[in-house]
N, C-alpha and C positions, 0 to 999 in steps of 0.2 A: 504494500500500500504506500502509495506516497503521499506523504504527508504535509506537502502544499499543495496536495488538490484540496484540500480542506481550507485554506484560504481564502476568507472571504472577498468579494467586489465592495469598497468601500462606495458612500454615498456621501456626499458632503450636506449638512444639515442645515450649516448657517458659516459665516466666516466674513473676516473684516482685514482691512489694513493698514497700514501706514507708510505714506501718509492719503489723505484722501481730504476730498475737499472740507474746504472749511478748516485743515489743518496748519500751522503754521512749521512747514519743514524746516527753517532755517534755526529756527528755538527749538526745533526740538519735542518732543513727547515731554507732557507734565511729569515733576519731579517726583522720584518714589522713595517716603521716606527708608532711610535704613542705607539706600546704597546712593552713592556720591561720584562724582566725577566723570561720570561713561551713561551714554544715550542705553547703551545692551540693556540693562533691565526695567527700565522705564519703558522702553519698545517692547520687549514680551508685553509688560502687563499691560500696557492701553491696547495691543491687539487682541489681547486676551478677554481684556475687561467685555470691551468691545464686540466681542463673537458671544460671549455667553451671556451678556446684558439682551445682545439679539432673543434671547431663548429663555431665558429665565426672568428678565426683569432686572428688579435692583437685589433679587435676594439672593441667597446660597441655590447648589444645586440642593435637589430632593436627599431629604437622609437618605443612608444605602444606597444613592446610585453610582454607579461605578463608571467615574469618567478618569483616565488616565491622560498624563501630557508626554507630548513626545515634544522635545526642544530641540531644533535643527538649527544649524548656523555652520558654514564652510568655513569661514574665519573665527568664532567666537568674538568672546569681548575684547577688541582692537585694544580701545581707549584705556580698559583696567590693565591689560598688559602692558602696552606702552608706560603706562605710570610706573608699575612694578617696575619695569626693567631700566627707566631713568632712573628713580632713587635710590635699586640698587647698583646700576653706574655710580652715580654720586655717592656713595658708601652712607646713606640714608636709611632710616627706619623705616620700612612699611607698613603705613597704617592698616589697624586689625582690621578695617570696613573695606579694603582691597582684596586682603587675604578673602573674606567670606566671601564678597560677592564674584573672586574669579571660577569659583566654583558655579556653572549654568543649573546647577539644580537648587542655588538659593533660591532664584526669582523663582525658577516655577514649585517650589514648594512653596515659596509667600503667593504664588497663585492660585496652586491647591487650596493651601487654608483658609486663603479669603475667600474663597468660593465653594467650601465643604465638598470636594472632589474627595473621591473614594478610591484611585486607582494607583497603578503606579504611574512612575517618573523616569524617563528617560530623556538621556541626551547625546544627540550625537553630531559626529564633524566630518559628513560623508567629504570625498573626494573627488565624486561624482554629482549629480542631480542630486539638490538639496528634499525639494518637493518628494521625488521618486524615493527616497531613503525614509522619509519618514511617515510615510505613507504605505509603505512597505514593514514598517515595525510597529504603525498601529495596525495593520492589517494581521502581524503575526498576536497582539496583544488582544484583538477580538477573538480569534480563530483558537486560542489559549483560554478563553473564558477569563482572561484576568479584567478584562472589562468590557463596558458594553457599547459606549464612545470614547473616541479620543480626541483633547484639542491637539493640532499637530500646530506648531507654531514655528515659524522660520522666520530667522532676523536677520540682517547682514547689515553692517557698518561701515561705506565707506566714503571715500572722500568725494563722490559723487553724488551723497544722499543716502543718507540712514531708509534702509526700508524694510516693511516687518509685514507677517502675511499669517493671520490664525483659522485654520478652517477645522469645526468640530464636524468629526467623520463618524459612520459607524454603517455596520454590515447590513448586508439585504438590501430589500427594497424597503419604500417608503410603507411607513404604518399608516 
């Protein structure tokens, strides 16, 4: 038996991005308390916010339901590494609110919790098709019963314009 015939066809449910009108790209996505200096996790969370505000309102998701995030980014956080790697050039202290937030699973577990998701968390830095990788790892997180949607959320940071992209997906058809 092979066992990615078991893999479901993903369906996109709702999804948002950044930047989109009415947004101001130049400033930036609103600040997010906790992490400092780098657009990366302010971009998850206003795409984030954004895609499941679409679907749920202002409140949390439903207790029990099991929505997992897949965090995609080909570069990760430019701007928090950039800093790490000046100060420690300059034989400087690296403040502890760098250390946390180079880790990509900060922001999206301050996603999780602000949003009472129930699933896991993943993150990854394909080297290929950003979209295609993480679309392919919520598909294996359906197919696995580990959850029932997933927000796939892809950010990229560069000097052309920060942009971010969260589509909540899940299997079959539409109910």
């Amino acid at each position: 038996m092979n066992p990615l015939a078991e893999i479901p066809e993903l369906r996109v449910v709702t999804d948002s991005h950044w930047p989109q009108p009415g947004d101001d790209a130049l400033a930036g996505p609103p600040s997010l308390p906790g992490f400092i200096g780098s657009s990366f996790s302010p971009l998850v969370a206003v795409v984030a916010d954004r895609c499941l505000q679409s679907l749920y309102g202002e409140v949390a998701a439903k207790q029990g339901e099991k929505v997992g995030i897949v965090l995609v980014s080909r570069t990760g956080d430019r701007a928090s590494a950039e800093q790490v790697h000046q100060a420690v050039a300059d034989g400087k202290r690296v403040g502890p609110l760098y250390f946390f937030q180079s880790v990509p699973n900060s922001v999206a577990g301050y996603v999780a919790a602000r949003w009472g998701l129930h699933g896991p968390v993943v993150c990854l830095s394909p080297a290929g098709d950003a979209r295609q990788a993480g679309f392919d790892q919520a598909a294996l997180l359906i197919a696995d019963g580990d959850t029932d949607q997933v927000l796939v959320v892809l950010v990229e940071q560069a000097s052309q314009g920060d942009t971010a992209v969260a589509l909540l997906v899940s299997g079959g058809e539409p109910s």
